[in-house]
N, C-alpha and C positions, 0 to 999 in steps of 0.2 A: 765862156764869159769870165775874164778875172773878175777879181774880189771887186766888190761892192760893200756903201755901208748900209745900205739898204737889205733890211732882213724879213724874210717870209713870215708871216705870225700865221697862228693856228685858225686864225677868220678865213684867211685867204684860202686855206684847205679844205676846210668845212664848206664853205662855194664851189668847191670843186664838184660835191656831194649835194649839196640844195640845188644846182640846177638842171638838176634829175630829177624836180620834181613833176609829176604828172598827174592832169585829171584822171579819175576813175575810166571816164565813158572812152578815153585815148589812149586807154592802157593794151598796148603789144606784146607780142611775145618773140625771143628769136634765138635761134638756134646755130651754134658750131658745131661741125660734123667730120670728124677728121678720120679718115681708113688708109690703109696700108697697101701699098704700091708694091705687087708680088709679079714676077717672070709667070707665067702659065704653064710652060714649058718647063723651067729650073724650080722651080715655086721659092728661089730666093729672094730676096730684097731688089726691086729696081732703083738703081743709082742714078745719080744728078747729070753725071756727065756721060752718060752711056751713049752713042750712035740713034737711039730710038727713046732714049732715058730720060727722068722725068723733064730736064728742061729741054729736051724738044719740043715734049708733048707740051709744054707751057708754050712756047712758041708756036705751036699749029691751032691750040684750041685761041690763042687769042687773034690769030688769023680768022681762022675762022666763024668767031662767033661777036668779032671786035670788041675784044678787052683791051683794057690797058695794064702796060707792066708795073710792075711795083720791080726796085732791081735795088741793091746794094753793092756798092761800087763797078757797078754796069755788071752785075749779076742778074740775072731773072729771079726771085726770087715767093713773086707771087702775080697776079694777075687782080685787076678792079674793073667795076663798071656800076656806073653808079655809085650804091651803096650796099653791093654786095663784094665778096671776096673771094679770090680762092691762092689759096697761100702754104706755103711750105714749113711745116716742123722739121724738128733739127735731122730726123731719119728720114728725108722727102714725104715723109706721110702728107696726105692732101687734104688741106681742110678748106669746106665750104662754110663762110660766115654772111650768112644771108638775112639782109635787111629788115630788123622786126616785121610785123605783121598784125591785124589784128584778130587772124584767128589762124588756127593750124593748116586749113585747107588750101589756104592764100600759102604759105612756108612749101605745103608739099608739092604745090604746083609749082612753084620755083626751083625746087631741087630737082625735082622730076625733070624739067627743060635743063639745066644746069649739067645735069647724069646726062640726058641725052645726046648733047653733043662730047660730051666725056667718053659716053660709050661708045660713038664711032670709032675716035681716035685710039682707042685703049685698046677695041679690037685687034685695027692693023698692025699692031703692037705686038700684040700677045703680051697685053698686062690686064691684069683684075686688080680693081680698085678693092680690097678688102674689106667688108663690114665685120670687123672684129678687134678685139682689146689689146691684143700683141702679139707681134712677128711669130708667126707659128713655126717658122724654120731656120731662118735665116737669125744669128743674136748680133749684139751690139759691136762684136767685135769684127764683123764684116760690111760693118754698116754704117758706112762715112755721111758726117756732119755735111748739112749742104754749106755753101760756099755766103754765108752768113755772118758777119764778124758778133754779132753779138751772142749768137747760139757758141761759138768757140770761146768766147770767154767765160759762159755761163757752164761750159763744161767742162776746163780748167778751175771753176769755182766749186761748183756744187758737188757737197760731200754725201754720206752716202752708200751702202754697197750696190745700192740698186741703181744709181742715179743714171749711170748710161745709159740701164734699161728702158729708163720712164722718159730720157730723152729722144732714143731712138729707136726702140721698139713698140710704143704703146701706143692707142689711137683712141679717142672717148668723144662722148656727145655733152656738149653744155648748152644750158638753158639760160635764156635773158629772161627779166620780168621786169615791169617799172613799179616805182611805188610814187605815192602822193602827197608826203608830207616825213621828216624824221622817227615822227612817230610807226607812221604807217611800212616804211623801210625798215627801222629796228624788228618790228612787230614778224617783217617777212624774214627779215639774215637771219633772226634765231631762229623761228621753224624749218626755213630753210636748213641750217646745218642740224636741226635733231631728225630731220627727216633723210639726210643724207645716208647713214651709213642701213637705211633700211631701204633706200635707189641703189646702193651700191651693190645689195645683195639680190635687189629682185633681177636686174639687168646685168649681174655676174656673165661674163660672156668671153673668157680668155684663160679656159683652163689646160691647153694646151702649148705649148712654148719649148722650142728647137728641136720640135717636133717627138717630144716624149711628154706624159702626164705631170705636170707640174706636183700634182697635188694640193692646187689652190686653184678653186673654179672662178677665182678673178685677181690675174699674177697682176697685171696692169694696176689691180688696186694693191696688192703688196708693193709695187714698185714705189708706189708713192708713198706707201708707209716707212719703206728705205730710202727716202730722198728730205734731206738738209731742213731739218724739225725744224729750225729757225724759222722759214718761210712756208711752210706746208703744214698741213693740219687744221684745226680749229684757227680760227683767229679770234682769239680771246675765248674766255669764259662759257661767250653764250649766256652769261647774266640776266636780269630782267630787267637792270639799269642799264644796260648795253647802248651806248650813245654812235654818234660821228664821229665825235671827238676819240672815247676810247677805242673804237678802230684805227684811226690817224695815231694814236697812241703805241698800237701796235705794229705799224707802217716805221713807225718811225724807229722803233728800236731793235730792228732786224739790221743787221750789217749787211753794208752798200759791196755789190758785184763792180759797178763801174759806174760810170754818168755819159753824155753825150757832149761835146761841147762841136761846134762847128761841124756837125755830122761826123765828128771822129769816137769810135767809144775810147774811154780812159780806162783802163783797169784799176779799181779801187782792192780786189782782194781780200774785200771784208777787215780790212785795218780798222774803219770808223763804222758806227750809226750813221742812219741818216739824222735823229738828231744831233748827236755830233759834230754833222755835217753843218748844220742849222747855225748851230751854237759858236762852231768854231772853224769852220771853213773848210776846203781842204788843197792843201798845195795852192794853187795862185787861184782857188775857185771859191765861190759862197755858194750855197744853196738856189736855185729858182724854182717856181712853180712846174715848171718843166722836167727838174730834175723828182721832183716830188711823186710825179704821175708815172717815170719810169722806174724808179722805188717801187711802188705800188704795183706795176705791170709785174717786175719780179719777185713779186712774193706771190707762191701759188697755194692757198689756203682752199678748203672747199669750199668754201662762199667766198666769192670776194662781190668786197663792195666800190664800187664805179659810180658814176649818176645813175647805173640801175643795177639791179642783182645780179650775178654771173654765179651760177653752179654748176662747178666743175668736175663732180664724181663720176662717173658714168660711165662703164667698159661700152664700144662702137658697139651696137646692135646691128641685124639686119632685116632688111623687109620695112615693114609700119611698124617693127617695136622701138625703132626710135620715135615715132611722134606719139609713143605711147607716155615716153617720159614727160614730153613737153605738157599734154593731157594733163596728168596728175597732178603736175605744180599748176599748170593753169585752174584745173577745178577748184583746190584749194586755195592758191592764194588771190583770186581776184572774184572771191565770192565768200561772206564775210561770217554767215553762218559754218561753212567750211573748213573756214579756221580756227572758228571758237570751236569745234569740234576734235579738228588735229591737237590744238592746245590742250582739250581736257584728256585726250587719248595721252598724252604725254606727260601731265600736271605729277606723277609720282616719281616721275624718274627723275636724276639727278646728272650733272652734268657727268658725271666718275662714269655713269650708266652708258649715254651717247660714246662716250671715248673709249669705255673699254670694247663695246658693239663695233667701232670701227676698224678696232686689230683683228674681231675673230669675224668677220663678214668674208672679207678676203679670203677665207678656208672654207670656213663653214655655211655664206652664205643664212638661206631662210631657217635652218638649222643651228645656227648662231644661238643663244640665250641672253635675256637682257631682263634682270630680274626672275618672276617664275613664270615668263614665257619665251616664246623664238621669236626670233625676225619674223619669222612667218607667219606667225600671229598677228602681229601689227602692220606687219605690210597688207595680208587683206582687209582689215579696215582704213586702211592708208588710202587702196583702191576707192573700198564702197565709198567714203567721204567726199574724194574727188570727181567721182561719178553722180553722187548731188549734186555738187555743185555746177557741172559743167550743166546738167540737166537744165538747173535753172538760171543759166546764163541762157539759155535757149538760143544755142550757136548750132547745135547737133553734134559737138564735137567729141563728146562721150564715146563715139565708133572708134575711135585711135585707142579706147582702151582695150577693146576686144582684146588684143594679140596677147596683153600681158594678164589680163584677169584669166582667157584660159592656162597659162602658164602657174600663175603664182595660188590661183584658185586649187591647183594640184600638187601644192609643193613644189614647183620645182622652178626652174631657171635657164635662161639659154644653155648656160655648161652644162646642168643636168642632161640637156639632149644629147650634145655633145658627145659626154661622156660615156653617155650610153650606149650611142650608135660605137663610138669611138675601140668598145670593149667589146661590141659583139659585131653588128655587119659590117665596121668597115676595118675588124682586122686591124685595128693599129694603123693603116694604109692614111697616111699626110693628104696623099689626093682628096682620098672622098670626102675629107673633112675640107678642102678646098674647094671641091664642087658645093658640096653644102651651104659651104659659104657664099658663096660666089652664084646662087640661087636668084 
């Protein structure tokens, strides 16, 4: 689009966010689920263009199960049907993004058919979809970008030591939730991200990587602590004046990757803001609403906020311990005793507290300190709270805690298993830790 004199105002973006608004009684939940595409036989990385490689299998599952392609410049690049998805990060990893729901049982019933015809094809393959937080064997440096023009520019951009890793090696599960009004939004992004970096450590699940002990029982979350501050991290404060507006605020003052104009991306290289953009244009282009929302796609902070909440912390679990996270944020945020409850679990700590919990989770996980207790501490009443709640939502969906209440109830964590088995039966041995996963 060239220049225009017609300028975006901050009404127009705040709309972007009001019309996310939702009743209580209509409020969904939904879930992205992204794992890592491993050889059975090599146990390395499966590639895009391989003979039997990931975009075949895109091409056989959408035969067979009639999807439609999603493709960038006659690439295959993800598959739709409806209003679900199953789509490619920049290391083929496969992500399922399936259509809210109004309770978890209705989500696991659709991945479940989703997997299943997954697992046929992946079989005659000899690939395992991996339920896990980062390439266990395979690193970034054998592990080509798919054929994406905006993933290539984004990795020419983003700075970083880690940043190849979190592009092509890592796999996580995020939560959707809706909210009801500005208030009631603000009310969930801040609990939402002070609750984060204690999900980060109970679902720690990727302490293994290029197939030696990392020494961090969730690299996947170090990665992102290594990947381009500007857009990652908190976004903002976390305040208790926390608006629309100061989010948009913070959207705006992260330096632009590229824009889109005519389905072409442009590389910007972080020269300007997007207010800048706003303000003063750039090259023969002004700002549009359009350009605004892929701003915002590329900033990846732990909450972000959409017309509904997106929490993105979370290394891939396997089994039900992933609809154990959906659980928790659902008991809590859509039951209201629940979160006057999480709030006053938290009312002493300070924002210094959340942030500095979020560097040492990634090592230390439930053994973290945050004040004069651990993670571990507050992660099980994090649990008991959200197990109220769900209780009296009287959905029955409280069972999706099991997996992680035996877990965190004992200290310990998926890498805890891991690590254990990893040190004494399986001998160090990459397989067994593959079959494990691959359970």
């Amino acid at each position: 689009m060239l220049k225009t004199e017609q300028k975006i105002e901050k009404k127009d973006l705040i709309e972007l966010y009001t019309k996310g608004y939702t009743k209580p009684e209509d409020f969904k939940i939904g879930i992205e689920y992204e794992r890592i595409p491993i050889h059975s036989g090599s146990i390395c990385s499966v590639g895009y263009w391989e003979e039997y490689g990931i975009k075949n299998l895109l091409e056989k599952y959408a035969q067979e199960e009639t999807w439609d392609y999603i493709t960038d410049e006659n690439n295959i690049i993800g598959l739709k049907r409806e209003h679900d998805t199953l789509t490619l990060e920049p290391g083929c990893q496969m992500e399922i993004s399936a259509k809210p729901e109004k309770t978890i049982f209705e989500l696991k019933d659709k991945i479940d058919k989703i997997n299943e015809g997954l697992k046929y094809l992946t079989n005659k393959r000899g690939i395992i979809l991996l339920d896990y937080g980062v390439s266990p064997y395979s690193t970034y440096k054998s592990i080509h970008l798919i054929p994406k023009r905006r993933y290539k520019l984004m990795a020419r951009y983003l700075w970083g030591i880690l940043a190849d890793v979190m592009m092509r090696e890592t796999a996580g599960i995020q939560c959707c939730i809706d909210f009801s009004s500005e208030e009631d939004a603000m009310r969930k992004y801040k609990l939402a991200n002070k609750l984060s970096p204690f999900m980060t450590a109970m679902f720690a699940n990727s302490p293994i990587r290029g197939g030696v002990d990392t020494g961090y029982k969730s690299f996947r979350a170090l990665s992102w602590l290594n990947t381009d501050n500007d857009r990652c991290g908190f976004a903002g404060k976390i305040s208790e004046e926390f608006s629309f507006e100061e989010y948009i605020d913070y959207i705006l003052k992260v330096p632009m990757i590229f824009i889109n104009k005519e389905n072409n991306p442009i590389y910007v290289n972080g020269d300007i803001t997007f207010e800048e953009y706003i303000n003063k244009g750039w090259e023969n282009y002004y700002a549009t609403l359009e350009d605004y929302e892929l701003q915002a796609n590329l900033c990846f902070p732990e909450v972000r906020m959409r017309n509904f909440i997106e929490i993105r912390n979370h290394d891939c679990v396997n089994q039900d311990l992933k609809y154990s996270i959906l659980a928790i944020y659902k008991g809590i945020m859509y039951e209201n005793n629940a979160m006057n409850e999480c709030e006053e679990l938290f009312k002493h700590l300070q924002y210094k507290d959340f942030s500095e919990l979020r560097y040492n989770v990634a090592k230390n996980t439930l053994n973290a300190n945050i004040k004069n207790h651990s993670a571990g501490d507050y992660a099980i009443e994090i649990i008991k709270i959200a197990e109220k709640g769900l209780k009296k939502l009287n959905t029955g969906e409280e069972k999706f805690l099991e997996p992680i209440k035996e877990l965190t109830f004992n200290r310990k964590t998926p890498a805890d298993i891991i690590l254990q088995n990893w040190n004494s039966c399986w001998d160090k041995d990459l397989r067994k830790l593959i079959k494990y996963l691959a359970m």
